[in-house]
C-alpha positions as CSV (number, residue, x, y, z in Angstrom):
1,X,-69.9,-20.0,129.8
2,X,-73.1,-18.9,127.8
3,X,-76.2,-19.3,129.8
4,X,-78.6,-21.9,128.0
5,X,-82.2,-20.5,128.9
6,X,-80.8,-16.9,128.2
7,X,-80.2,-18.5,124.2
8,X,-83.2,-20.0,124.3
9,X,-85.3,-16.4,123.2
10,X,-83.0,-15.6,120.8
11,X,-84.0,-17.7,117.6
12,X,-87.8,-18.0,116.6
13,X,-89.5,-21.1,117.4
14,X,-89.9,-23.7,114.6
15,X,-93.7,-24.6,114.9
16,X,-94.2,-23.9,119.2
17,X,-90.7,-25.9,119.4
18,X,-87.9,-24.0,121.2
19,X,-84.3,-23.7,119.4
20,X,-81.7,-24.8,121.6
21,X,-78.4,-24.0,120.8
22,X,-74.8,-24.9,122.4
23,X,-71.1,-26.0,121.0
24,X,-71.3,-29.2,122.4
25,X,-71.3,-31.1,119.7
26,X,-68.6,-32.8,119.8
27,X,-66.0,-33.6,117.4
28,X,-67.2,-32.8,113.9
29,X,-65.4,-31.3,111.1
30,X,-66.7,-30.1,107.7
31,X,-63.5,-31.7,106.1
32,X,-65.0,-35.1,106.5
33,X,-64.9,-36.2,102.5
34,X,-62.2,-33.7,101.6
35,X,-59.8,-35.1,104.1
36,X,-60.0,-38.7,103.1
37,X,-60.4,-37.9,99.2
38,X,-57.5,-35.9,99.0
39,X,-55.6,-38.3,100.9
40,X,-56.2,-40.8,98.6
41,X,-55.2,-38.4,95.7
42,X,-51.7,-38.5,97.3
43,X,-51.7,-42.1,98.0
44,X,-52.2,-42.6,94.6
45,X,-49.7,-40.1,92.8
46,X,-47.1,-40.2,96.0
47,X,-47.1,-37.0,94.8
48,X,-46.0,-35.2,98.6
49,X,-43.7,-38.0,99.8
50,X,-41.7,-37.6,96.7
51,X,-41.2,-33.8,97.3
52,X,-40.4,-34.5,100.6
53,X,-38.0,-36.7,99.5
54,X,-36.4,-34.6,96.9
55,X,-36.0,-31.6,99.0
56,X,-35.1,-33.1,102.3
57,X,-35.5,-32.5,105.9
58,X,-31.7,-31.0,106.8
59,X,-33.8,-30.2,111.1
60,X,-31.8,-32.1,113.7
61,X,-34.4,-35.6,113.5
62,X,-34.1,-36.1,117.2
63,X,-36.2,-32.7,118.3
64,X,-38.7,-33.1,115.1
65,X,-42.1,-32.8,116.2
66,X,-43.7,-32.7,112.6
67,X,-42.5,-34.4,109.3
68,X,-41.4,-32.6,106.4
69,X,-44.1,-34.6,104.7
70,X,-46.8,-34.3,107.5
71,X,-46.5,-30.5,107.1
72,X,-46.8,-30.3,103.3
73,X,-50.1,-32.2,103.5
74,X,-51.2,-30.2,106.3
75,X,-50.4,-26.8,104.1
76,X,-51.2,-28.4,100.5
77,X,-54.6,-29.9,101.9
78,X,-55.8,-26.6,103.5
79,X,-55.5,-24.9,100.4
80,X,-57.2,-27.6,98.7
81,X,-60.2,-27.2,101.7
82,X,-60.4,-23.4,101.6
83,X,-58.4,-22.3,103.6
84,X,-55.2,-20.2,102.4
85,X,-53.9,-18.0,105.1
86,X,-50.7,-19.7,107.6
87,X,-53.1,-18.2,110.5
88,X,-56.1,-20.8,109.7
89,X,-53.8,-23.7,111.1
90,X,-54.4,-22.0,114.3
91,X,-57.7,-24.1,114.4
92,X,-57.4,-26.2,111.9
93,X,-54.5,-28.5,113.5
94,X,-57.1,-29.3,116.0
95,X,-59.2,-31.0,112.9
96,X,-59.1,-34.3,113.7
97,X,-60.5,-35.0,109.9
98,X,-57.2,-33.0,108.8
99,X,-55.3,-34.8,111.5
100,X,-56.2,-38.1,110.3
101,X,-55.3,-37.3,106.7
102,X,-52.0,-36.6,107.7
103,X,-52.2,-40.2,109.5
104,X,-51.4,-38.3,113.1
105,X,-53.4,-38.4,116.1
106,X,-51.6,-35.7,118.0
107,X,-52.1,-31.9,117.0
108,X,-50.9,-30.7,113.5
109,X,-47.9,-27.7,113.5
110,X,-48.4,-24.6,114.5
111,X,-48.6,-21.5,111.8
112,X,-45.2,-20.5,113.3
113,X,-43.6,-23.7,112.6
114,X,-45.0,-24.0,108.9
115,X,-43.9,-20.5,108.4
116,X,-40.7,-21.2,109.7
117,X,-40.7,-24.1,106.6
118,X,-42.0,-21.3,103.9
119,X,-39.2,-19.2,105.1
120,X,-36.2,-22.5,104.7
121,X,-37.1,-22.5,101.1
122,X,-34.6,-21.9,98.5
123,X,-33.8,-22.2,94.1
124,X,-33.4,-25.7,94.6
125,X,-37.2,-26.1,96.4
126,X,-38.5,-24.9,93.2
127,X,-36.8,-27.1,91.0
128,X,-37.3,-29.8,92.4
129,X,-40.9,-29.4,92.8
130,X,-41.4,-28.9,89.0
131,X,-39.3,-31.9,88.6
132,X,-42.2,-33.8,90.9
133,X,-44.8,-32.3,88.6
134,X,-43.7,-33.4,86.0
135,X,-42.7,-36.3,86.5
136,X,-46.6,-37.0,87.9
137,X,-48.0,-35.4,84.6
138,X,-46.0,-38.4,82.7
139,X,-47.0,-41.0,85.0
140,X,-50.5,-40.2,84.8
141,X,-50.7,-42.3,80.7
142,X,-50.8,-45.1,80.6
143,X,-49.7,-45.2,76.9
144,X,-47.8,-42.8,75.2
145,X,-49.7,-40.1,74.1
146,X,-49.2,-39.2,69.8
147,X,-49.7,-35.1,70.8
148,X,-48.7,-32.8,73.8
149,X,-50.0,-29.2,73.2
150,X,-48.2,-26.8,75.6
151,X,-50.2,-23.9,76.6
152,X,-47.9,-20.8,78.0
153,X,-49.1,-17.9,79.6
154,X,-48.5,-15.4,82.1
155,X,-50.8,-13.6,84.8
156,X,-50.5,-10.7,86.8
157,X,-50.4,-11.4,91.0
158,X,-51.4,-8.6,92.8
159,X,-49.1,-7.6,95.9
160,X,-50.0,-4.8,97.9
161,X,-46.7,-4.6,100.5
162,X,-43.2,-4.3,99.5
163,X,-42.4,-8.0,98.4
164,X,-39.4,-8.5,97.0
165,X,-39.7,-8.4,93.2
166,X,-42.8,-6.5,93.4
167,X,-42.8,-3.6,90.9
168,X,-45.7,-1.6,89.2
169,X,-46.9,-3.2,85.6
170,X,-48.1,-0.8,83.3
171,X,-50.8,-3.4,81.2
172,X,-52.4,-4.1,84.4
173,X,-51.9,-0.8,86.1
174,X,-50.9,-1.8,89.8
175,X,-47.7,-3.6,91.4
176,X,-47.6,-7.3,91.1
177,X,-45.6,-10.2,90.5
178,X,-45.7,-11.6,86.4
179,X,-46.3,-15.6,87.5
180,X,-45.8,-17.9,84.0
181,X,-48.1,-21.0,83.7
182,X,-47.4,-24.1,82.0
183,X,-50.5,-26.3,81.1
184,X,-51.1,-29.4,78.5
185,X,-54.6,-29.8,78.8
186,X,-56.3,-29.5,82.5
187,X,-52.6,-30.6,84.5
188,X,-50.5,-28.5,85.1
189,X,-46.4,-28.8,84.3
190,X,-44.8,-25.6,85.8
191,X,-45.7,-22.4,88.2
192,X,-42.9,-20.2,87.8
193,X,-43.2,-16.6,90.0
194,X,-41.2,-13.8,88.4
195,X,-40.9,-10.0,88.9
196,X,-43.3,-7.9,87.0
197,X,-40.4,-5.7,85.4
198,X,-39.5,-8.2,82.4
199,X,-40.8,-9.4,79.1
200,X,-43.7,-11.7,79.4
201,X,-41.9,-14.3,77.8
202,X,-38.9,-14.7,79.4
203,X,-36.9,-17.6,80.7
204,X,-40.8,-19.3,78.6
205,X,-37.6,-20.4,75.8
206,X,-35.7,-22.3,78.3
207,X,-38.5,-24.1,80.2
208,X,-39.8,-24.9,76.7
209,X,-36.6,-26.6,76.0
210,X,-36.5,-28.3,79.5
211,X,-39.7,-29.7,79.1
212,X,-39.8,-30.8,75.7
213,X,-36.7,-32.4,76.3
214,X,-37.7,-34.4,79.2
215,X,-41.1,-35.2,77.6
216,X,-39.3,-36.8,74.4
217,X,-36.9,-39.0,76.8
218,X,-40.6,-40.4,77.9
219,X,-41.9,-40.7,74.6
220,X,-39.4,-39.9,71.5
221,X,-42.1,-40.2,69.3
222,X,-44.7,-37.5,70.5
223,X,-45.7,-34.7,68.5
224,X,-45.5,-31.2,70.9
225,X,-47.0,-28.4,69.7
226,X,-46.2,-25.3,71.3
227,X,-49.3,-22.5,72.0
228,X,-49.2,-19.1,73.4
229,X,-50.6,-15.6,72.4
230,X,-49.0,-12.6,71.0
231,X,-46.5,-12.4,74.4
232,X,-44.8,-15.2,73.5
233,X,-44.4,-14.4,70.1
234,X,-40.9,-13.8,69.7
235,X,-38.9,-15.0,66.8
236,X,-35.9,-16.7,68.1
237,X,-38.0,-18.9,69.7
238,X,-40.0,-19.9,67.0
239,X,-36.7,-20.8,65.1
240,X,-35.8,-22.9,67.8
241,X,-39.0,-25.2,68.0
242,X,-38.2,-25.3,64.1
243,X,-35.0,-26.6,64.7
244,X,-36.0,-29.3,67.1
245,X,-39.5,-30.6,65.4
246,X,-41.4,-28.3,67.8
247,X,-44.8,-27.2,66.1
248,X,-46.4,-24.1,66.9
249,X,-49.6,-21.4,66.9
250,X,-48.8,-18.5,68.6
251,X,-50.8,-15.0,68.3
252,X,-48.9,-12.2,66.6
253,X,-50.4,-8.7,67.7
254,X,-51.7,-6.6,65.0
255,X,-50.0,-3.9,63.1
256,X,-50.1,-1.9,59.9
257,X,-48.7,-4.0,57.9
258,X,-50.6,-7.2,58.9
259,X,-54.1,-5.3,58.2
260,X,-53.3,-4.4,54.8
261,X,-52.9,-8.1,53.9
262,X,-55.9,-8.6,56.2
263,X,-58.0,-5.9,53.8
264,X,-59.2,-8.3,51.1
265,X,-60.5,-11.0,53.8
266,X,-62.1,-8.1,55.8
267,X,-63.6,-7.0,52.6
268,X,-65.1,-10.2,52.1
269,X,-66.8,-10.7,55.6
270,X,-68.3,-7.2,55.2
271,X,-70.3,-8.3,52.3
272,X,-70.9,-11.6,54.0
273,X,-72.6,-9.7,56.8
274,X,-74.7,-7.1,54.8
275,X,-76.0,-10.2,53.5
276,X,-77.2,-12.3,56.1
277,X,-79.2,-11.5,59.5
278,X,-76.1,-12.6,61.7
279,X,-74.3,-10.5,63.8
280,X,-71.2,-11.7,62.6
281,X,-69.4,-13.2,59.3
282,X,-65.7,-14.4,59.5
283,X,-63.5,-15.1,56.6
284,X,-60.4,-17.0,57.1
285,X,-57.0,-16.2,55.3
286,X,-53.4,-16.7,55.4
287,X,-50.7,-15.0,54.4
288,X,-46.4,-15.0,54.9
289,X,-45.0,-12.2,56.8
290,X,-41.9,-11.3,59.0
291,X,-41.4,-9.0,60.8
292,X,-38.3,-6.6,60.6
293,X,-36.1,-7.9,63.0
294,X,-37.4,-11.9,62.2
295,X,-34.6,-14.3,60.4
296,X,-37.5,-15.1,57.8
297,X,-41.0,-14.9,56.7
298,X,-43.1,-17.5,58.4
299,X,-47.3,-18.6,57.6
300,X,-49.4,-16.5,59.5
301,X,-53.4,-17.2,59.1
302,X,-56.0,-14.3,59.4
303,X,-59.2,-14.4,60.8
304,X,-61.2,-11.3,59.6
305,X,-64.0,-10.9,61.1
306,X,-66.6,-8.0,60.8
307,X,-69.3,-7.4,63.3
308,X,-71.8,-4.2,62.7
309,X,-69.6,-1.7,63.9
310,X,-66.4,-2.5,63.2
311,X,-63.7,-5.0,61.5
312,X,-62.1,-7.3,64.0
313,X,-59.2,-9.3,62.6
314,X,-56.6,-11.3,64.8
315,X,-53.2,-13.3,63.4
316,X,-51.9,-16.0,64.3
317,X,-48.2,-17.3,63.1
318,X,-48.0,-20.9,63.1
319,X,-45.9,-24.3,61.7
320,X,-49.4,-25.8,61.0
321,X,-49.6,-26.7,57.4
322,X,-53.6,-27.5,57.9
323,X,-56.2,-25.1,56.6
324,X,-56.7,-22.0,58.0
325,X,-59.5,-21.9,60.1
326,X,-58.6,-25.5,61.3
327,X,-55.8,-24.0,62.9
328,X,-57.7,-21.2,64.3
329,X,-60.7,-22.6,65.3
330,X,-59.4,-26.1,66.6
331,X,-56.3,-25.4,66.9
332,X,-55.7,-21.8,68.6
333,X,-59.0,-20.9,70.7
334,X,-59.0,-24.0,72.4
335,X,-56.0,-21.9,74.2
336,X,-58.8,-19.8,76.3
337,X,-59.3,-22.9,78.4
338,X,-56.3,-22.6,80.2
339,X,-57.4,-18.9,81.3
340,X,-60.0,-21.1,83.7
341,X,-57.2,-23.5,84.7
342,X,-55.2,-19.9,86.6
343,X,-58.6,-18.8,87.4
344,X,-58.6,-22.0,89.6
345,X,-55.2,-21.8,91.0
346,X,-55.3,-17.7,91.5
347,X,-59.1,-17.9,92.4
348,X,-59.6,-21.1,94.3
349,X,-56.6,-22.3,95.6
350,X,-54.8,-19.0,96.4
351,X,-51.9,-18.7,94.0
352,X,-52.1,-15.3,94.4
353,X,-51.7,-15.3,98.6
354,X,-47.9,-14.0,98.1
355,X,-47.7,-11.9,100.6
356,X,-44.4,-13.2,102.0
357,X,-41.5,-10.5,102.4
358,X,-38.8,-13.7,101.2
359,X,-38.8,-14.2,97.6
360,X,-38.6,-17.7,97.7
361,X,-41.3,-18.2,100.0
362,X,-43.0,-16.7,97.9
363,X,-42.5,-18.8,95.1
364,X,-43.0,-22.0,97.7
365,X,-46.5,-20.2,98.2
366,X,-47.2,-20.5,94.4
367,X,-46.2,-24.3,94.4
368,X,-48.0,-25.2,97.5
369,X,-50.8,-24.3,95.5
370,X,-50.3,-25.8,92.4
371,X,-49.6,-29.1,94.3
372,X,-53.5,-28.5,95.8
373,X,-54.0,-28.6,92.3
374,X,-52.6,-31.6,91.4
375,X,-54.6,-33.4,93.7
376,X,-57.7,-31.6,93.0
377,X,-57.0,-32.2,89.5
378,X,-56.8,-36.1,90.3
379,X,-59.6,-36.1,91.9
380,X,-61.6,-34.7,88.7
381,X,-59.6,-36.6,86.0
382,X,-59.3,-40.1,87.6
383,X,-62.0,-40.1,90.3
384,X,-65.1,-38.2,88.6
385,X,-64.3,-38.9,85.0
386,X,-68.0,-39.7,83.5
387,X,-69.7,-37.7,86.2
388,X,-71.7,-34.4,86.1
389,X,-68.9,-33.1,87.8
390,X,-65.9,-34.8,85.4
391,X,-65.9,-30.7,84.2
392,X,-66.4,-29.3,87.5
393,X,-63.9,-26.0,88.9
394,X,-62.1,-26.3,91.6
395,X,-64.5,-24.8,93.8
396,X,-67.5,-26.6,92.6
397,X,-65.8,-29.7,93.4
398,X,-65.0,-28.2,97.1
399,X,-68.4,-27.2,97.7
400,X,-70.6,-30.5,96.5
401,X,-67.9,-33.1,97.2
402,X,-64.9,-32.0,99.6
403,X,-66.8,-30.0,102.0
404,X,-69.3,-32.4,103.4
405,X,-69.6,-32.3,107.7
406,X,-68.7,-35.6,109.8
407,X,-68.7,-36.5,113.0
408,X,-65.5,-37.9,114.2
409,X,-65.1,-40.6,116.5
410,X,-61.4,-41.8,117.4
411,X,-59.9,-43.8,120.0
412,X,-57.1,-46.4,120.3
413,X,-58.3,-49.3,117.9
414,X,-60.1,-47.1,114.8
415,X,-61.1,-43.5,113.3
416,X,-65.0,-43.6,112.1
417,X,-66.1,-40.4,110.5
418,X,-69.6,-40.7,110.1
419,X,-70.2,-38.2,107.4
420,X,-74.3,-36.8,106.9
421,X,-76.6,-38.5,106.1
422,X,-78.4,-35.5,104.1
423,X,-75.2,-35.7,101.4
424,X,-76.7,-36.1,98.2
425,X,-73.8,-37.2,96.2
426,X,-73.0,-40.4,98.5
427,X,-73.1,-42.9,95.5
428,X,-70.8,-40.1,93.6
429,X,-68.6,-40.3,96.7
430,X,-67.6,-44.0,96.9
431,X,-67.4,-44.1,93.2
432,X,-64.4,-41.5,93.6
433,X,-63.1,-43.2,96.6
434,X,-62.7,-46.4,94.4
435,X,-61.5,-44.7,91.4
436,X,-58.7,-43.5,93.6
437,X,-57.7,-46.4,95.6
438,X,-57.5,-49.0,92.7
């Protein structure tokens, strides 16, 4: 044990006053808001118990020590609260803010038992899971919605063993896996891990179909609008949203050909610059082009744009029939917001922890976390909608809401976390807390 008086000379004193320090505060946590927000998040979606129920517990029930459900909210709520390595359930089972969120009173697993679940996971994990999603992301209107825009796009995930599927990607210049990410708006619909050795858009054509056939037995009547950059240009699958009243805006990658019809527009914004005192002019454009190996030409708008020291155009092919720089401006860029939606699964809630050897853990990994970001995502669009943090990243809305210290005192009648008094966001607290429950 550490000796007391020894501590005692090793802090400055505070005004003549000594600084004592020992562990023996009792139990507190820094989970204390996290845990119970988060829980209601689930309790409100059911989003954990239905995965649970869709993939199944096949462990002989009598010698069960932890639920298949208990241990997905133990995992999925970790991530959520920082913490994205197996090894950090070492401690944190002992949490009793965590333990209470998992409604046990008794220690959580043990790292070797929830690895021992990432490790059971198979094809059929991952489908279901998407199914889940999904089927939360409809649930979450509560009238059908006129327009669903689709955002795809694909990420690199750095691995830095010898995963399976791991190979080295020339564009990003180190082995990784080639994750693709399905968003409409801030929620997330799919989280599919793929090997780095393929075409950035593939199997994007069949989970575009899936969806968008799942999405119109919901609502028959919604207009989807498909929107991707120049990887997921690729013409067969443009054909096929034409054939099934799929719109689209999807970036086309410059070549020759495009920047001779993009000359008289670029022509145009040069003289626009020389004669104002901006740093930039844009004109917008259109024009009809195909590629060789397309079936047909299809209406491709141009943004020229000149800045002092050089022309910068970009294309964009689209089924659009509104003006031009509508469909650029209001239409395409609004795209770049889902670049911060990975940024908070990679970034904040550890997408990019693959470091499994088992493929399929691997891609359990991937879903863990988006699941974390299902609730998280609640939590912002249902709980702090008209706040100053309805905007708020995933780890902004860790550190001022979900990470706030409690003291935790349990015994056989009630749990009372008695979280600080010094939080500054209390009111903001039982707002969300309300929000969630009703």
């Amino acid at each position: 044990m550490t000796d007391r008086k020894a501590n005692l000379a090793l802090f400055p004193r505070c005004q003549k006053r000594t600084i004592d320090v020992s562990f023996e505060g009792g139990d507190i946590t820094s989970h204390g808001s996290g845990a119970l927000l988060l829980r209601q998040a689930e309790q409100r979606t059911g989003l954990l118990q239905e995965v649970a129920r869709r993939i199944g517990d096949d462990r002989r029930q009598k010698s069960v020590c932890h639920t298949l459900w208990g241990m997905l909210m133990q995992r999925v709520l970790g991530i959520a609260l920082g913490h994205e390595d197996l090894d950090d359930h070492l401690t944190l089972r002992d949490d009793l803010a965590l333990q209470t969120a998992v409604g046990s009173v008794k220690r959580l697993a043990h790292p070797t038992t929830l690895g021992r679940l990432e490790r059971r996971s198979e094809r059929g994990w991952a489908w279901e899971i998407h199914r889940v999603i999904v089927e939360r992301f409809i649930a979450s209107f509560d009238r059908p919605p006129e327009e669903l825009v689709l955002d795809f796009d694909a990420t690199d995930d750095a691995v830095h063993g010898k995963q399976v599927g791991r190979f080295f990607h020339g564009y990003y210049g180190h082995y990784c896996f080639l994750p693709l990410y399905v968003f409409c708006g801030s929620q997330l619909l799919v989280a599919y891990l793929r090997p780095s050795n393929i075409d950035g858009a593939k199997h994007a054509w069949a989970i575009l179909a899936l969806l968008t056939r799942r999405l119109r037995q919901a609502w028959p009547d919604v207009r989807i609008i498909l929107r991707g950059d120049s990887g997921f240009c690729r013409w067969r699958m443009l054909r096929w949203c034409e054939r099934h009243d799929v719109d689209y805006v999807v970036g086309v990658a410059r070549n020759a050909v495009l920047e001779r019809h993009a000359a008289p527009f670029l022509d145009e914004a040069r003289l626009l610059l020389q004669a104002s005192d901006k740093r930039s002019a844009r004109v917008y454009g259109e024009t009809r082009y195909a590629a060789k190996s397309w079936d047909k030409p299809r209406r491709v708008i141009i943004k020229a744009e000149q800045i002092p020291d050089k022309a910068n155009p970009r294309f964009v092919v689209t089924s659009l029939r509104e003006d031009a720089k509508a469909v650029y401006e209001k239409r395409y860029c609004p795209r770049g917001d889902m670049e911060n939606r990975i940024k908070e699964q990679q970034l904040g809630l550890f997408a990019d922890r693959t470091s499994s050897t088992r493929w399929w853990a691997n891609q359990l990994r991937l879903l863990l976390s988006s699941l974390a970001y299902v609730l998280v995502e609640t939590i912002r669009r249902v709980g702090l909608k008209g706040t100053h943090l309805a905007t708020a990243q995933v780890w902004t809305i860790r550190l001022k809401l979900l990470k706030v210290g409690a003291v935790v005192l349990r015994n056989t009648r009630r749990v009372r976390l008695l979280l600080s008094s010094a939080f500054p966001d209390q009111k903001l607290f039982w707002t969300v807390a309300r929000r969630l429950a009703a």
